[in-house]
C-alpha positions, 0 to 999 in steps of 0.5 A: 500500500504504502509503495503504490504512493510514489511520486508518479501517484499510482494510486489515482490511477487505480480508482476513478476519482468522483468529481471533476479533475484536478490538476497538481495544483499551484499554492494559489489553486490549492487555496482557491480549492479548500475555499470552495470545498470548506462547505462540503468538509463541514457537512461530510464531518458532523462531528467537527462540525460542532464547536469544540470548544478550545479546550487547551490543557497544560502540557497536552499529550500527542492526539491518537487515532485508530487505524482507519481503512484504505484512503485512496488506495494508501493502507495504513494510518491517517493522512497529515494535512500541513499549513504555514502562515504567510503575510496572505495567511494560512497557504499550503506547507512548503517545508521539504520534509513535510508536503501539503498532505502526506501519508504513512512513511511521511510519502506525499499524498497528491492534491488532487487525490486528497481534495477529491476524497475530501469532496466524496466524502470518504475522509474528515478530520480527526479531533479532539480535545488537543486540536481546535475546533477544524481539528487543527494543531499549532507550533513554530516548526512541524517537526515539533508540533506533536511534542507537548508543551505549556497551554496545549497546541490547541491555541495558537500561539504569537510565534507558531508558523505551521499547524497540522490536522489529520484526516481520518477514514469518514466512518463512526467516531470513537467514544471520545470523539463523540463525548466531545461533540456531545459537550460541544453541541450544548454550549455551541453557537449556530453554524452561521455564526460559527462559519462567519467567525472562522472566516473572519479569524483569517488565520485560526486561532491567531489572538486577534482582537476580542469581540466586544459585547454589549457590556464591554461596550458599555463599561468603554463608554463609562471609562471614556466618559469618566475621563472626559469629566475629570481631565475635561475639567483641567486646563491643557497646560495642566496635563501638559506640564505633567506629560513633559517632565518625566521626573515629577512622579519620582519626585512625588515619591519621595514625598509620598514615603515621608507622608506614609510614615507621618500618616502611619503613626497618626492614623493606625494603632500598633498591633500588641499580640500580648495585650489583644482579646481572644476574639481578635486572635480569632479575628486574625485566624479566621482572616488568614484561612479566608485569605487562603481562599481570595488566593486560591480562587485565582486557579491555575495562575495561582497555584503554578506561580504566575502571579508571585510578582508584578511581572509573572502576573502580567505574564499568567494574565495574559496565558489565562486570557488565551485560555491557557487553563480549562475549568478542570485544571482551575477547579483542581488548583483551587482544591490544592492551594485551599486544602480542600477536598474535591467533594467540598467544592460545591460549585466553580464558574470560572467563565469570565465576563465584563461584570460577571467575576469568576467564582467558587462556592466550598465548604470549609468543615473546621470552621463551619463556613460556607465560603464563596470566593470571588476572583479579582483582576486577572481577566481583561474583562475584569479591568473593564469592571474596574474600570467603571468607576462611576459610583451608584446608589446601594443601601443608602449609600454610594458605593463603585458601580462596576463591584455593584453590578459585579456583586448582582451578577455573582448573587444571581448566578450564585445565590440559588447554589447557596440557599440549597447548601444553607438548608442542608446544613444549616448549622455553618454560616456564609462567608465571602472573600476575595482579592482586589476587585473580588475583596469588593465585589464580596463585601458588597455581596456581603452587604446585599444579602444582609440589607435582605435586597434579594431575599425571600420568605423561606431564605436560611438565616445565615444569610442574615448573618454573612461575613466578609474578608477582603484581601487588598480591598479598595475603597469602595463604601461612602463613611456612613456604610463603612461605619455600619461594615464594622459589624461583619467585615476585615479589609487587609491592605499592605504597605502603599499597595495601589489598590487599597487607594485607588479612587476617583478622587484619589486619583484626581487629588494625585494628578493635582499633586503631580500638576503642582510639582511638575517642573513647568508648573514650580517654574512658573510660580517660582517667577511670577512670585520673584516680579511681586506676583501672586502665583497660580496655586489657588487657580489650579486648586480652583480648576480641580475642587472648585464649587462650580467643579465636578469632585468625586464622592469620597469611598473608604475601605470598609470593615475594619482594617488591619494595615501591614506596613511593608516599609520594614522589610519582614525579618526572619521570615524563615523563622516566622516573624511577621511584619508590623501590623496596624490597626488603621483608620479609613481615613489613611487610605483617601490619598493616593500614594506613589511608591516603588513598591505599589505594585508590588505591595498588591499580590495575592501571595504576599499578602497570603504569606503576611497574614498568616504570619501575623496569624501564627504570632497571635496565637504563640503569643495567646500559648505563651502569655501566663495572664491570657486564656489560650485563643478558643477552638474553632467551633463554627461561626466568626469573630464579630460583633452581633449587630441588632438586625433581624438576624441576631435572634437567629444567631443565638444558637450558632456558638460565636463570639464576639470581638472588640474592634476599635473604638467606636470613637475612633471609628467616628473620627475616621468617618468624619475625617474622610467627609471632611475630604470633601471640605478641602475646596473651602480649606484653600483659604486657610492655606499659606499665601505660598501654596505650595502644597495641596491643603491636608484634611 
């Protein structure tokens, strides 16, 4: 068989071909001819017809395939289709070793042979979970396209140059080739669209732009519009002065440090492990099992190291957003990095849209929590969440519209799952967490479910009763909702992490403070002062916080905080001591500051290495201290106070404790410290004549 392939093509003079002749054909014939038998190739294989969805696996194995009868006159194994990229896009493969189509003992199968089977029918293409959906695999060279590599050949990658795909006998698929078409027709999209797609790609699965839906859409818009209403509001040589010195924020930094150091010991209490109540040595345990979770809730990403600094994470950004990791390989990384058993994860989506996070719902048996964890910016998706920053009425107050939406999307995808687990067993109690845009969206969660806004008359109690703990929350609550989370939730920020700052007034304070030291900007004040002319301090104050000026509503961290200042590098990790913690006032987080560590001071690790470190600190210290009880037995339930809602009747029975937060004096001070944010517009008057800074509140 193999010998009736040679190069005179014996084997298309043993058997009539069906249809027209064809010529050896030239690269642009052979082009001409797959388009106008692409319909019939879909129609001849209804199993790849079906959108397989790109199922990329780390390290995916060689695709195997049975032996299939004589194709052609050719015995043996399947026949190899092989492409290349050109700037026209995918043509036939020209590499010496490998034709166009080639069959068994690598000899080259004619064209005309090939398209003739392709149009009677008689093969199809062959495959599965390690092939894209027109069963195509992707590499830079076809000599090392069956070897396996990170992310699977499924996708193509920016560098690959060839790809191949096998035609197999047109006769029944096997069992796995058929579980695939079976899960790919339930979530499959119509062949129209699917035709159109695949002609529009150009070049298969090539990252290309994304297509942007309705909620993309709209999430740009708000973006756009944002920064029309806050730069709008600037006169152009304020942004230019800022765009033409490239020192200024360096500049900044440095007075950023001073200004941390000052705020730190003004507006944060030390943390005294041999002095705190057994409630917050609880407090501190239960926030770093559900820092383990807000981790853990990243997946893969997470567990392989690609989010360890600012760096990696970029990089596993970027491999999640090509779909480098399936549902399965995240599910099983959670289950690792949580200490979870696999029949403990109620429920995983780790489906991403714009407002809608990924997330996971587990058990948490020791504690007796019902944990639901939400996953932060890892998505491009999630950055336009982010990104719509317009705030939004909720529970009385004003909080970040894009949290907000993202909170109603989990509750509805997420609450019917819940209100089942809760019945069942209704002795554990909800808790939610997460990291970054997911420390939000679960306190606003938290929040919705205890204001009872989706609520119905047979709900379990213990959504009453829902905890939150946020692992480098933003500001996200105006100061009268933030008092009222001190009830039920932890914020943990670190160092000057961007985040646990980022705001829209944040934001629009720094770029008045960057207008005022750029160097343009000092420069002219620096000679209007030397002629006996006032400078133009007040003007640029007035063209940002003026009362005829669009200033946005000031959001505060909510819960309450617990600071680890990473100014102080960690001594002796190895040996277990954490670095010094704070217990911080909301109102420390209202001015964004610049640091070289800002990016940094943001990864979930570290911040997972942290607290628990802290954690590990208070309990030796409660086993040391002869004057204190040893820290109490986890027992279910969680370490706040019992507030006077609907729920504290219901919450007799559950065995928890209560805990001490700060001072229900400071607390006000810190509300009204931040409020008085927005009183800054009258303090120019009181500033010096000079002005050369912004007034502090």
């Amino acid at each position: 068989g193999g010998g009736s392939c040679g190069a005179g093509g014996k084997g298309a003079e043993q058997r009539p071909l069906p249809g027209p002749p064809i010529a050896q054909a030239s690269q642009a014939q052979a082009a001409e001819i797959k388009a106008a038998t692409a319909a019939e190739v879909h129609e001849a294989e209804p199993a790849a017809a079906a959108v397989v969805a790109n199922t990329s696996s780390s390290f995916a194995g060689t695709s195997s395939f049975a032996v299939v009868p004589a194709i052609s006159g050719f015995v043996g194994a399947v026949v190899l289709q092989h492409e290349e990229w050109t700037w026209k896009g995918w043509r036939p493969s020209t590499e010496k070793d490998f034709p166009n189509f080639m069959g068994p003992g690598g000899v080259e199968v004619p064209l005309d042979i090939a398209v003739a089977q392709i149009r009677a029918k008689e093969i199809r293409v062959g495959f599965n979970e390690n092939t894209d959906k027109e069963g195509w695999k992707y590499g830079l060279m076809l000599r090392k396209i069956e070897e396996p590599r990170p992310g699977g050949r499924s996708v193509s990658m920016p560098l690959d140059r060839v790809r191949r795909r096998r035609w197999v006998a047109a006769a029944t698929p096997t069992e796995d080739e058929a579980a695939l078409v079976n899960l790919a027709l339930a979530a499959s999209v119509p062949a129209s669209r699917r035709t159109s797609a695949s002609s529009a790609a150009g070049r298969g699965n090539w990252p290309r732009l994304p297509q942007l839906d309705t909620s993309d859409k709209e999430a740009i818009s708000k973006l756009l519009q944002l920064l029309m209403t806050y730069l709008g509001k600037r006169h152009p040589s304020d942004i230019l002065s800022v765009m033409t010195d490239p020192t200024v924020g360096f500049r900044l930094m440095w007075q950023h440090e001073e200004v941390y150091r000052n705020a730190l010991e003004a507006a944060c209490e030390p943390v005294d492990f041999d002095s705190m109540s057994a409630q917050d040595k609880r407090l501190l345990s239960d926030t770093a099992r559900a820092a383990e979770f807000a981790c853990a809730v990243y997946g893969a990403p997470m567990l392989e190291g690609h989010l360890n600094s600012a760096v990696a994470f970029m990089g596993g950004a970027a491999a999640h957003n090509i779909g480098a990791w399936n549902h399965d390989e995240n599910t099983k990384a959670f289950q690792k990095f949580s200490r979870v058993l696999q029949e403990d994860v109620f429920f995983a989506s780790w489906v991403e849209r714009t407002y809608e996070p990924a997330f996971v719902i587990a058990w948490e048996r020791e504690r007796r929590w019902l944990v639901l964890a939400i996953r932060g910016t890892v998505d491009w998706r999630a950055c336009l969440t982010d990104a719509t920053a317009h705030t939004a009425e909720v529970c009385g107050g004003m909080t970040h519209e894009g949290m907000l939406r993202a909170a109603r999307a989990v509750l509805e995808r997420a609450l019917p799952v819940i209100r089942e687990a809760l019945r069942e067993q209704s002795d554990y109690d909800l808790v939610c967490t997460g990291h970054s845009m997911g420390a939000g969206t679960a306190m606003l969660v938290t929040l919705l479910l205890r204001k009872g806004e989706m609520a119905t008359e047979d709900d379990p109690p213990a959504l009453r009763r829902t905890t939150a703990y946020g692992i480098g929350t933003p500001p996200l609550l105006t100061p009268e909702l933030a008092e009222e989370s001190l009830q039920w939730a932890v914020s943990i920020e670190r160092g000057m992490d961007f985040i646990s700052r980022l705001s829209v007034f944040g934001v629009d304070r720094l770029l008045f403070e960057l207008t005022q030291a750029s160097a343009a900007k000092m420069a002219t004040d620096w000679f209007m002062k030397s002629i006996g002319q006032a400078n133009n301090h007040h003007k640029r104050f007035e063209r940002t916080f003026g009362l005829d000026r669009e200033v946005a509503v000031v959001l505060m961290p909510p819960g309450r905080i617990l600071h680890i200042d990473t100014t102080i590098k960690r001594e002796n990790a190895a040996e277990g001591r954490p670095r010094p913690a704070y217990w911080a006032s909301s109102s420390f987080y209202q001015r964004y500051l610049l640091s070289m560590t800002m990016l940094n001071d943001h990864l979930p690790r570290e911040y997972f290495t942290d607290i628990s470190l802290i954690a590990a600190a208070a309990e030796d210290a409660a086993t040391k201290s002869p004057l204190r009880a040893p820290m109490p037995p986890h027992s279910g339930g969680h370490a706040f106070h019992k507030d006077s809602d609907s729920s504290r009747n219901d919450s007799d029975d559950e065995g928890t404790t209560a805990s001490a937060p700060s001072s229900d004096s400071t607390t006000a001070a810190a509300a009204s410290d931040a409020a008085s944010m927005l009183a800054a517009r009258a303090a120019v008057q009181e500033e010096e004549e000079e002005g050369e800074r912004m007034p502090d509140p």
